[in-house]
N, C-alpha and C positions, 0 to 999 in steps of 0.2 A: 706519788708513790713513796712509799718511804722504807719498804725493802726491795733487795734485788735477790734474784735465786737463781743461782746456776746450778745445771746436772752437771755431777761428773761418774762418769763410767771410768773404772780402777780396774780390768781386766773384769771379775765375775761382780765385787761389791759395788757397789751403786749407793752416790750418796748423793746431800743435796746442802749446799753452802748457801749460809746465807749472809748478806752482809748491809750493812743500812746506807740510804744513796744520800746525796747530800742536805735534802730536806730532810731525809729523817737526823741527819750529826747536826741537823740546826738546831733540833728539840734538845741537845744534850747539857745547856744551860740549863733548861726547865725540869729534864730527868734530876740533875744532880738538887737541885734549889728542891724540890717533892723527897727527895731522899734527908738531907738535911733536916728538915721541918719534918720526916718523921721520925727520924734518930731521936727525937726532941720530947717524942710521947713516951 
């Protein structure tokens, strides 16, 4: 899995956090290296 998703109840607003588990912060070599190569085009 490569996110995680907690509810949070704030009195009436209701929201929903997301945050990436540690396999998905593995991919973040490969995000950035795809980002570069297309700054590029």
């Amino acid at each position: 899995m490569f996110l995680k998703c907690k509810m949070m109840d704030w009195q009436i607003e209701k929201f929903i956090e997301y945050s990436l588990t540690e396999l998905g912060l593995s991919l973040k070599p490969v995000i950035e290296a795809m980002k570069k190569w297309g700054e590029k085009i």
